[in-house]
Structure formats: C-alpha cells, structure tokens
C-alpha positions as CSV (number, residue, x, y, z in Angstrom):
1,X,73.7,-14.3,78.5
2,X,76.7,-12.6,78.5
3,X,79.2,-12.4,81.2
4,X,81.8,-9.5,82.3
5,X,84.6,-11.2,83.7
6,X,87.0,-8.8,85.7
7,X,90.8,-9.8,86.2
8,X,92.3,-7.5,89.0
9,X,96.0,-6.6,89.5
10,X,96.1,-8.0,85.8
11,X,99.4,-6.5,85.0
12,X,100.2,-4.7,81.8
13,X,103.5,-2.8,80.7
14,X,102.9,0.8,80.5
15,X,102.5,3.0,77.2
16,X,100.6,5.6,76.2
17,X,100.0,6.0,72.1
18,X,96.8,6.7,69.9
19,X,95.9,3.2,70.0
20,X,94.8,4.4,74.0
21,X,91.2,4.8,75.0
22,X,90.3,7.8,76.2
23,X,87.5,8.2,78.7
24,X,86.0,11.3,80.7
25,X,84.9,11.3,84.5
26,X,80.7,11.4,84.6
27,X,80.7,9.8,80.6
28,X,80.2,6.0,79.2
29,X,82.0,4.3,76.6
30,X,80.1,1.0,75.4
31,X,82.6,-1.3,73.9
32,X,81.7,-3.0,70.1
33,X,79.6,-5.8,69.6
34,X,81.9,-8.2,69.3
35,X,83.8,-8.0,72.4
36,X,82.3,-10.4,74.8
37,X,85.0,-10.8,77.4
38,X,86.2,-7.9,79.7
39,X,89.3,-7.9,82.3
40,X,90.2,-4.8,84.4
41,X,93.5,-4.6,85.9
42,X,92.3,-1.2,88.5
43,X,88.7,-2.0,89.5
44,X,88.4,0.8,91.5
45,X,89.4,3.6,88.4
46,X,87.0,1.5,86.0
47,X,83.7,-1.0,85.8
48,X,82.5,-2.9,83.6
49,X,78.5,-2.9,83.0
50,X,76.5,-5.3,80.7
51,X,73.9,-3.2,79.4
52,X,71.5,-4.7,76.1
53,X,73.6,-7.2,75.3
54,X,76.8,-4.9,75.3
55,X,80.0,-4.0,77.4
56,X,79.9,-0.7,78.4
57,X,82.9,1.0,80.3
58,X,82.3,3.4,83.2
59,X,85.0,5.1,84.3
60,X,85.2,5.5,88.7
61,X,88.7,7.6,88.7
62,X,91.1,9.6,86.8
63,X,94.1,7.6,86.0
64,X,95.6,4.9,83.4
65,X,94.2,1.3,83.0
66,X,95.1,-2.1,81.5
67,X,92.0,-3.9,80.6
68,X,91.8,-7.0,77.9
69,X,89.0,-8.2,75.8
70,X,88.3,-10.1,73.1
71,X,90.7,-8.7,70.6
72,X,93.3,-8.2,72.6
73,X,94.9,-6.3,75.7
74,X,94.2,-2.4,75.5
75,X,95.0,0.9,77.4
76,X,92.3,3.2,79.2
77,X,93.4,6.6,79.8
78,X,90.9,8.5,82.1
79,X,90.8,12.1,81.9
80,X,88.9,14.7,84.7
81,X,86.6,16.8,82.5
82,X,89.1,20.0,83.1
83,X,92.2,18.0,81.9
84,X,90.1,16.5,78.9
85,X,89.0,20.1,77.7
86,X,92.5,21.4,78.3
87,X,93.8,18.6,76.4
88,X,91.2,19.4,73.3
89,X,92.3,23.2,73.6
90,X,96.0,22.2,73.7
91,X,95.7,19.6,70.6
92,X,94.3,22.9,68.4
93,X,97.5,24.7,69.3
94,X,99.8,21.8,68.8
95,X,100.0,21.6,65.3
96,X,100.9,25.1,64.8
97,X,103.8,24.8,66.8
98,X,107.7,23.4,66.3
99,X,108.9,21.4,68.9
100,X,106.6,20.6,71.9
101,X,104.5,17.1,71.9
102,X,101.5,16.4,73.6
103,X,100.0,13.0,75.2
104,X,98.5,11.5,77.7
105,X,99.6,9.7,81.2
106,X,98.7,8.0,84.2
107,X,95.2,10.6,83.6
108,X,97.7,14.0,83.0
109,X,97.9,16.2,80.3
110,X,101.6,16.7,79.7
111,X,103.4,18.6,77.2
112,X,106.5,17.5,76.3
113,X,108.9,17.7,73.3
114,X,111.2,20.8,73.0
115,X,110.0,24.5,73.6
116,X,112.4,27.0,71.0
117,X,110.7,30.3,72.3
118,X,108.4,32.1,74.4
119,X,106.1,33.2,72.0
120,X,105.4,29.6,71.7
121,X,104.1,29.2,75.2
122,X,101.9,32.3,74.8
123,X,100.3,30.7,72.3
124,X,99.7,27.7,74.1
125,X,98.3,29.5,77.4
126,X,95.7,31.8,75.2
127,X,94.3,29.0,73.9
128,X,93.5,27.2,77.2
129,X,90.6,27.5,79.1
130,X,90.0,29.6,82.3
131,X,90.5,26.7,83.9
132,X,92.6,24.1,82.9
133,X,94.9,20.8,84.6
134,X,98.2,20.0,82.6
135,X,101.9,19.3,83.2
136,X,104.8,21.5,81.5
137,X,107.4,19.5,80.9
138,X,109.0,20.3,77.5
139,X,112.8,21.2,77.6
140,X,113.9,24.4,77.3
141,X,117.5,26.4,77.0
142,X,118.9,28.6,79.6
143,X,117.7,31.5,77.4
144,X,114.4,30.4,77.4
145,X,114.3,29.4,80.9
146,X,114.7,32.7,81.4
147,X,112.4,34.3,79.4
148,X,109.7,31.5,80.9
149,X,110.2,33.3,84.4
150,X,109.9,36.4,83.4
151,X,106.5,35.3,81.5
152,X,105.2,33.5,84.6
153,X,106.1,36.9,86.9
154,X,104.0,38.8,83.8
155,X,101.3,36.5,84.3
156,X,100.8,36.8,87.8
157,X,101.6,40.1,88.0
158,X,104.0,39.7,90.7
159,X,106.8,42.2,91.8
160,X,109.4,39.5,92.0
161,X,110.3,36.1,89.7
162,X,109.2,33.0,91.2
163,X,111.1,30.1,92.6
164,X,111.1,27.8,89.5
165,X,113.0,24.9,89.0
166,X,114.0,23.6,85.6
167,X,114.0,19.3,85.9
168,X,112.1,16.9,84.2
169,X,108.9,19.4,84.5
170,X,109.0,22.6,85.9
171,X,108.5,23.2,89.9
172,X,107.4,26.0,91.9
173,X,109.3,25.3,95.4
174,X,107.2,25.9,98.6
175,X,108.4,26.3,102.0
176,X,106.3,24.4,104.3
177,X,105.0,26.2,107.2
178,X,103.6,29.7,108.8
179,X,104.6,32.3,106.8
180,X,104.4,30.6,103.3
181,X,102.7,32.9,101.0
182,X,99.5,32.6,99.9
183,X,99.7,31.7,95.7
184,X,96.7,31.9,93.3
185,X,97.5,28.0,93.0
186,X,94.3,27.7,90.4
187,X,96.4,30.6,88.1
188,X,99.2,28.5,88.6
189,X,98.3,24.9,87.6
190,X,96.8,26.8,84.3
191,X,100.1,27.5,83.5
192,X,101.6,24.3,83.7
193,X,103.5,24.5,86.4
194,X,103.8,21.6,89.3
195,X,103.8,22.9,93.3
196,X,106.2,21.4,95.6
197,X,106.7,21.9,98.9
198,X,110.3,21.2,100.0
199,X,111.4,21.3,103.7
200,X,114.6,22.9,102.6
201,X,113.7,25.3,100.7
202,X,114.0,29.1,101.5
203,X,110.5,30.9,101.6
204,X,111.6,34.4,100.0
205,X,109.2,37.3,100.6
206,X,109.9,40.6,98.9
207,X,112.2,42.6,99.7
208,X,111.1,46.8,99.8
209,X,113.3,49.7,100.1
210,X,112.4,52.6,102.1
211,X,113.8,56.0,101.3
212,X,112.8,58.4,104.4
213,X,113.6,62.6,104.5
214,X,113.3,64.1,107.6
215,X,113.5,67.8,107.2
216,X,112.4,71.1,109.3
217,X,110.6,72.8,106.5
218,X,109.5,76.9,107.0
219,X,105.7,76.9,107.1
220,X,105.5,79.0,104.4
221,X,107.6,77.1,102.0
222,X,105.5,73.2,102.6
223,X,102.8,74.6,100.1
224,X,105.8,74.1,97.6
225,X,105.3,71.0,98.2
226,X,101.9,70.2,98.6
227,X,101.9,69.9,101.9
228,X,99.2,72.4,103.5
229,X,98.9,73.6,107.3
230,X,97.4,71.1,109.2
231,X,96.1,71.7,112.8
232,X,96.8,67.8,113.6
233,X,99.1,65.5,112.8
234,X,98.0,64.0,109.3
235,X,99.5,61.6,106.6
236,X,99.1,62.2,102.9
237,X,99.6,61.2,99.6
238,X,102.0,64.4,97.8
239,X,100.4,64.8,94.1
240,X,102.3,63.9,90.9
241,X,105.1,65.9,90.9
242,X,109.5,65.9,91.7
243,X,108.9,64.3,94.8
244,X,106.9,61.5,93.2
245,X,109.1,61.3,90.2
246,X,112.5,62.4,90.8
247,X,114.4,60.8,93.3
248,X,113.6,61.7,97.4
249,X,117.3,62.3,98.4
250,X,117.9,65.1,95.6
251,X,114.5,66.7,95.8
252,X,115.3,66.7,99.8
253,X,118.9,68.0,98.9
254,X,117.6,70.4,96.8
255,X,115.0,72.1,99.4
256,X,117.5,72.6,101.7
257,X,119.9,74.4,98.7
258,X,116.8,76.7,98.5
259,X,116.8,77.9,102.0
260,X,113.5,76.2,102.2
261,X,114.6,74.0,105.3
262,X,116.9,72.1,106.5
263,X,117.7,68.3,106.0
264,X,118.4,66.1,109.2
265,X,118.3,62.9,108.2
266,X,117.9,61.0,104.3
267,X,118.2,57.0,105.3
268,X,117.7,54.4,103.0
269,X,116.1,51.1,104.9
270,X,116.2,47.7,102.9
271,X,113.8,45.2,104.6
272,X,112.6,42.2,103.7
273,X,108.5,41.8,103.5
274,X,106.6,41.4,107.4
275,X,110.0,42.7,109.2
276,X,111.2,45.7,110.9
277,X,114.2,47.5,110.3
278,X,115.3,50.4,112.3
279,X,117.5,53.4,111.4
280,X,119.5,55.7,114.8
281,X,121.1,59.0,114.0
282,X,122.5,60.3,117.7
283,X,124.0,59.4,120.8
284,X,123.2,58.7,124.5
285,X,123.9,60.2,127.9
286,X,124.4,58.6,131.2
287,X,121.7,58.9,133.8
288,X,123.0,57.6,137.5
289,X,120.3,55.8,139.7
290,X,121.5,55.6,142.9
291,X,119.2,54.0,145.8
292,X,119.8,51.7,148.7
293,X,120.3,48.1,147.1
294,X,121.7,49.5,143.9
295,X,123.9,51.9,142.1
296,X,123.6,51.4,138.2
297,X,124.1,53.8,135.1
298,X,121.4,53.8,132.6
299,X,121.9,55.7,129.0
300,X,119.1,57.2,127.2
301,X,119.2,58.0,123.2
302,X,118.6,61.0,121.6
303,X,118.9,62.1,117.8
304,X,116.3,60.7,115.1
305,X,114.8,57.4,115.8
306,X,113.5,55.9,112.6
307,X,111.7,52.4,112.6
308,X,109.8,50.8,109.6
309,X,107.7,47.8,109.5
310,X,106.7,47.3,105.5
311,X,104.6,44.5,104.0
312,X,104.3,43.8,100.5
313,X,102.4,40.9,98.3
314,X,104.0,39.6,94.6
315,X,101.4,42.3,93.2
316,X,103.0,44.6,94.3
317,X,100.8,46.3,96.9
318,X,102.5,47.3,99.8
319,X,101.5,48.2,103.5
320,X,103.9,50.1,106.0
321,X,104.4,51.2,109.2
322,X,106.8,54.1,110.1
323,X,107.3,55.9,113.3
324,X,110.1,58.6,113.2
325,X,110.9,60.2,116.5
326,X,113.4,63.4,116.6
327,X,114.4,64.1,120.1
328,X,117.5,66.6,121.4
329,X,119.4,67.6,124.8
330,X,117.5,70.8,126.8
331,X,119.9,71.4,129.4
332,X,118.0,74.1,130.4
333,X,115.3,71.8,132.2
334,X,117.6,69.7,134.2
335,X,116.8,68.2,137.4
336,X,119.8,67.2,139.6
337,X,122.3,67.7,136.9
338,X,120.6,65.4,134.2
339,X,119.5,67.6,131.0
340,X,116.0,66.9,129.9
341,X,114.8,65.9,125.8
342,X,112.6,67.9,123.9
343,X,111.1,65.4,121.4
344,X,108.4,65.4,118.2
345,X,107.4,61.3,117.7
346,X,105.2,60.6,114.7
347,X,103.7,57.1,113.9
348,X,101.4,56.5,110.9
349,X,100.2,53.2,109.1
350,X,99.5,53.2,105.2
351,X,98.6,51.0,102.1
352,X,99.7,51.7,98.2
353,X,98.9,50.0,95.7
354,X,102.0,51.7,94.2
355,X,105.0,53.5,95.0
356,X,104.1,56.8,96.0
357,X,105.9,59.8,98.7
358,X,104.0,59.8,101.7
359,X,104.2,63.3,103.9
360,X,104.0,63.4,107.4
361,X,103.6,66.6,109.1
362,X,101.9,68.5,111.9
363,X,104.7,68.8,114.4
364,X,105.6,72.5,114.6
365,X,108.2,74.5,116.3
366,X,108.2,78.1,117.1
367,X,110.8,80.5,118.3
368,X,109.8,83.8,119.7
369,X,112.5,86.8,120.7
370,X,112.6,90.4,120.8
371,X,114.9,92.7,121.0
372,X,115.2,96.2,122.9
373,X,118.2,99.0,121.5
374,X,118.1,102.7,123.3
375,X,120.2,105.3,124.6
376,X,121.7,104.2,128.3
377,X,120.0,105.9,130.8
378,X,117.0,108.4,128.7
379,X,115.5,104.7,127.2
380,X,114.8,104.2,131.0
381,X,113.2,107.0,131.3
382,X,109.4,106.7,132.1
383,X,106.4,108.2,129.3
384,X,109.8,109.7,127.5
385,X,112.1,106.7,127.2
386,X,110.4,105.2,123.7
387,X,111.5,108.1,122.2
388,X,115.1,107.0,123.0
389,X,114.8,103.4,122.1
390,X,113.8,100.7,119.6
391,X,111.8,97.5,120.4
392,X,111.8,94.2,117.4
393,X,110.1,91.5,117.5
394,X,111.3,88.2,115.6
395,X,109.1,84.9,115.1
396,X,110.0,82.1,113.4
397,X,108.1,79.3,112.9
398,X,109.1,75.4,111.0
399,X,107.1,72.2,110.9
400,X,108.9,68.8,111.0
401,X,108.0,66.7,107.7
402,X,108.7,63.4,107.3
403,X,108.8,62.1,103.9
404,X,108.1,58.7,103.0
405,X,108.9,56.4,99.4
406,X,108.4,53.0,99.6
407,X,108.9,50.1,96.7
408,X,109.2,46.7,96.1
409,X,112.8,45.8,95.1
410,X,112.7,43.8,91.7
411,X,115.0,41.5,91.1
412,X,116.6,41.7,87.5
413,X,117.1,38.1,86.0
414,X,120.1,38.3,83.7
C-alpha cells in the first residue's frame, strides 16, 4: 500500500520559475508513477489523495506551496480559475510585446518588466477577458505614467483622472469612510490596478462650475431664444443653438446689446461635487424690534440671492439644484417707516447627462400707465372735453429668466 506522508510548516525558500506547478481551484493534478512520497508545507491550500495507486494533488486555496516528493522539493502555484484564464490571455500577448514580463506569485498574476508605451497596455487589456484578476506592476516613465492615467480615465469613462500612485505596483488610493465614492471595482481590478484604502488620503469628488444669467427678458423677444410663454413656472432644456454652444456670459451680454433685456446678474459658482455654494448681489436694511425685554436691530437682504447645490459622478452625469431669488426695496408699502420687498424666488432640481443651458422662466412683471394731454379747462369739459384732449395707454410686460450651464471641471494632466 502506498502511504501519503504530509510534513506541515515544511519550510521552503520562495521562487517562482517554469519549473513551478501550476494548479486551478475545482481541478486535480495526479502526480507520476514514480513518486511515492508526498510532504506539504500549507495543508490547508493543498491535499494530498491516494487514488489507484497514485498521488493525486487537490488544490483547497489559491496561493503558493512548497511540497517534496520523491524527486525532490517542488513549488505549487495555485491559481483561482479567473486569474488562471487571465494569465493564459496575458501569456498570448506577451510575446508580442518589448519590455513587460509575466509570472506567477503567492497565487497572482503579475506583470512586471518595463512598460515603453501605452499602446502596449492596450494591447494587453483587449486581450483579457471580461473578467480577469492580475497585478500591474511593470515600471513605467513619467511620460508614460501619464499617459497610463489618462488611459485609465478613458476606460472608465470618468470626468476626472484618478488617484493613482506609481510604487512597486500601481494604487488607486481610497479614503475610508461616508462619502467615498462608489468605483466599478470589478472594471478596476481588470485593469491591473490594486485598491487601497488609506486613512490619510484626501477623497476628491468633482469639482463643477456653474455659470448662471439672470436677465429680465421682453416677452416677445424669449422666442429668440427658445423659451416660449409659459402660464407656470417651468424648467427646460434650450435646443442646440448659441446658448448651448457659445459661451453663457457673451450670449447674455449680447441680448442685452440687442435691447432684448436686460442683464442683472452673470456669476460663475465653482463647487465641489454634494456641496452648496451660494452667490449675493445686494445689500440689507435695518429693521428695529422694539418690545418690553428687548430692543435689537435685525437686517434683512435684498438684491439676487443665488444658491446651487450640484452633484456629479466620474461619468460625468451631473444632478443640480438651483434656487435664484431676485428681491428689491418698495418703499411705497411701508409700515411704520420700514419699506417692504417685492420678490420673484424660483427653485428647480435637474439631471444631465451632459452639459447643457437650462431656462427657467415663468416669473412675469407688468407695468401699466396711461397718460392724459388736453387743453386746460375745455378737456374738463363734460360730452365736449375729448375733443380737447388726448388719452395713451402704455403696457409693458418682461419675464425673469434664469439661465443655467453646468459642467464638470476636468482637470488637465500636463
């Protein structure tokens, strides 16, 4: 009968060369005829079975063994069946390529050596599966480090270059905690590329600039701009045209040049992704509250009140609240000597999937006034005065727009 003797903690120096066995999670390997002896240095990562007069090898867990046997001590190297297919794929590509190595260790895929270009890596990503389980860890320049972020921000289609560092592998630095962004980590450990979280590292969320217009526009000139008359409040998306393309501020510059309108406020809000930023144009004026355990001066604002509260992912898809308030001084409805505000306040939540110019409109003003011009005394007259006089009418009539361009800052690697 023969016997399977297992040796733990058998210790072995580590190596990894093509002299290695290479086993696969869920597969046998039945060792030759003549080996009749069998130590194991891990037990738990690999067993030994006597089966018809043979030693077969099962492997338990993905790792790197040290077993001996007959002929000898020997290295197991066992692979899960996604790093052993991305390993296959990988060794196809290899051969075509100058510069980066690939082996096997402690049961990873790594690719090591020296990588000249990015065309290079392209090559080696197409040729890996949909999914796949290696290490990147081939040296690169400061060139090609570069281009390597730029590739990885292509890949994932993100809006803003990652947080890689360049050591003995490359690292994509996590910031532990609420607020971390959610990563495609399966897209990401295709690539290569090793997740760390760090406790001191910065989480950076996008950053997106918000360029607002807010303009008093004559009713009759907003079909100009593909804004129509609404009977409500309403939000929408302008079609393709020199408000989409061109840039806000001149387009808003350029309405007012027209006689179209007329421009109050053109801010341009920076703020970083899941925060609020807030823009004032105006002032304040006292208001004295006087009562028997107190005598205090309170200030209340007036002028334009814009606040924005954008959101944005690393595709680029963005989500924003604005609320725009315009407010002024009418001191002809004052009550004890304080003047009282006439006020239009808009608030409206929308998603793009791109930037786009966002209308908001609905909030109309309209001045009414007549004249009356006669002769003193006969335009008094009754029945006969009309023929001495002259009655006009004016009306005028403008709608507050808001205008609205959101986009994700991108960050230019140089």
């Amino acid at each position: 009968m023969t016997k399977v003797f297992l040796l733990p903690f058998f210790v072995f120096p580590s190596f990894s060369n093509a002299s290695d066995l290479l086993l696969v999670l869920g597969e046998e390997k039945a060792l030759p005829q003549r080996e009749q002896r069998l130590w194991i240095e891990t037990p738990a990562r690999l067993k030994g079975i006597q089966r018809n007069g043979r030693i077969v090898l099962k492997p338990l867990k993905e790792g790197r063994v040290q077993i001996r046997t007959t002929s000898g001590p020997q290295a197991v190297e066992i692979l899960s069946p996604k790093a052993h297919r991305t390993f296959l794929a990988l060794k196809k590509t290899i051969p075509s390529l100058v510069g980066p190595e690939l082996r096997i260790q402690d049961g990873e895929v790594l690719l090591e050596g020296r990588l000249h270009r990015i065309a290079d890596y392209r090559s080696l990503i197409s040729a890996l599966p949909a999914e796949a389980s290696w290490t990147f860890k081939a040296r690169m320049s400061s060139e090609v480090q570069d281009d390597f972020s730029r590739e990885i921000q292509t890949q994932l289609s993100m809006a803003q270059p990652p947080a890689l560092v360049f050591n003995d592998e490359v690292q994509w630095l996590l910031s532990p905690g609420v607020g971390s962004p959610a990563l495609p980590q399966k897209q990401i450990q295709r690539l290569g590329i090793r997740l760390v979280t760090d406790s001191e590292s910065v989480n950076t969320e996008p950053v997106i600039r918000v360029e607002i217009a807010v303009a008093e526009v004559r009713r009759d000139a907003l079909k100009n701009y593909g804004v129509g008359f609404p009977t409500s409040i309403q939000a929408k998306l302008l079609p393709d045209g020199s408000w989409e393309k061109g840039d806000l501020g001149i387009s808003a510059q350029a309405m007012e040049k027209a006689g179209h309108g007329r421009l109050l406020a053109k801010p341009t809000l920076l703020c970083r992704s899941g925060k609020e930023a807030e823009f004032v144009a105006g002032g304040e004026f006292p208001i004295k509250i006087f009562n028997d355990r107190i005598q205090d001066v309170i200030w209340k604002k007036y002028g334009i009140v814009v606040t924005v509260k954008p959101k944005a992912d690393r595709a680029g898809r963005m989500s924003l609240s604005v609320s725009v308030e315009v407010s002024s001084i009418d001191d002809s409805r004052q009550v004890d000597g304080i003047p009282g505000l006439l006020t239009n306040r808009v608030a409206s939540h929308f998603d793009l999937s791109r930037p786009r110019v966002i209308a908001l409109s609905g909030l109309i003003k309209q001045e009414d006034g007549n004249s009356h011009q006669g002769l003193l005394g006969l335009s008094q007259l009754p029945i006969l005065g009309p023929l001495f006089s002259s009655r006009s009418w004016r009306e005028h009539r403008t709608e507050l727009v808001i205008f609205v361009r959101p986009e994700i800052v991108k960050e230019i690697i140089e």
